[in-house]
N, C-alpha and C positions, 0 to 999 in steps of 0.2 A: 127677429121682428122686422129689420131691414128689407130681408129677402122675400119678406107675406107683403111688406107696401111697394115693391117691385114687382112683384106677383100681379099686385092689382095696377099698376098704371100701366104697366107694360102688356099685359094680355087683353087682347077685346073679350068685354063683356061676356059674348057667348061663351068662352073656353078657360072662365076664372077658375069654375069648378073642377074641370080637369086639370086644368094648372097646380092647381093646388093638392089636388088630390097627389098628384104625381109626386110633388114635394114633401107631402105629406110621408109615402112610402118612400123614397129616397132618404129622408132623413129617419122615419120612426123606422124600419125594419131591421138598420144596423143596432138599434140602440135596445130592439126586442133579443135579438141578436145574442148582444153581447149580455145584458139578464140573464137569458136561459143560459151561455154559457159559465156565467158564474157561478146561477143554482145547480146546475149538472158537478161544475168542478166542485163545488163545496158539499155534495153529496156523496163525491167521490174519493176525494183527497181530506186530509186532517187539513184544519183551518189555519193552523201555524205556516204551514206552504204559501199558499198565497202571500201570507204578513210577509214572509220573508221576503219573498220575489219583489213586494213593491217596496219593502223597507232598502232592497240594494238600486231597485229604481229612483227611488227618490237621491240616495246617498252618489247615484253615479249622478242625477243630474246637479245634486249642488254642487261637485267637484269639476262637473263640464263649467259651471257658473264661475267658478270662483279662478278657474283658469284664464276664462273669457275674463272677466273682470281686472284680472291681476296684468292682460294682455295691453287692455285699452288705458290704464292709468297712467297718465304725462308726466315725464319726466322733468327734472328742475328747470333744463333748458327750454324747455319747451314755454314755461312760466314766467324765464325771467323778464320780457320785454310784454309788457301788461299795452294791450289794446288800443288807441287812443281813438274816442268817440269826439268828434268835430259835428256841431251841430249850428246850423246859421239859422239863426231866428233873429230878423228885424226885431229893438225892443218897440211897444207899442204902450199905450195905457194897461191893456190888459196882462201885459209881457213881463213879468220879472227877468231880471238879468243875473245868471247865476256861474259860478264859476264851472267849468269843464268839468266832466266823471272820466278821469285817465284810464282806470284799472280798480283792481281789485287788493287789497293787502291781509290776507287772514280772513278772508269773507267780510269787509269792511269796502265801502268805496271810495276810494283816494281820490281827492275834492283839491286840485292843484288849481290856486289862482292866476 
């Protein structure tokens, strides 16, 4: 939807239809594309094939995830010296005055006076 309201502010008026048109077959023509490739291969091949092929796609990408995942997780060290957020707010009438948010303890935030 993004790229049909860039479509229209960005092209002068005379050449929206072409614009679009153009867009139109750059994007629909892979996606007829790949249909007809799937009714051809399911005409051709038993239907348990395909299952298979995406059931090890999907299984290789959770195992890429859970690598990534298991990559970016902090260690203790990295934890132990929790953040200190300093905030200078004149108090005023409309101002409460409250004590600092240091960090975090257990998903809790540690409220030091």
């Amino acid at each position: 939807m993004c790229l049909t309201t860039t479509i229209q502010r960005r092209t002068p008026a005379a050449l929206q239809g072409r614009a679009f048109t153009a867009y139109e077959l750059f994007t629909g023509v892979p996606q007829l594309l790949s249909i007809l490739g799937g009714a051809i291969a399911v005409s051709l091949v038993d239907y348990r094939i395909p299952l298979l092929v995406m059931a090890c796609g999907i299984a290789a990408a959770a195992i890429y995830s859970a690598l990534r995942l298991r990559e970016e997780v902090p260690t203790g060290s990295e934890l132990a010296d929790p953040p200190v957020l300093h905030v200078d707010v004149a108090p005023g009438g409309h101002v409460v005055e409250q004590p600092p948010v240091v960090g975090h303890e257990q998903q809790r935030p540690v409220v030091r006076p």
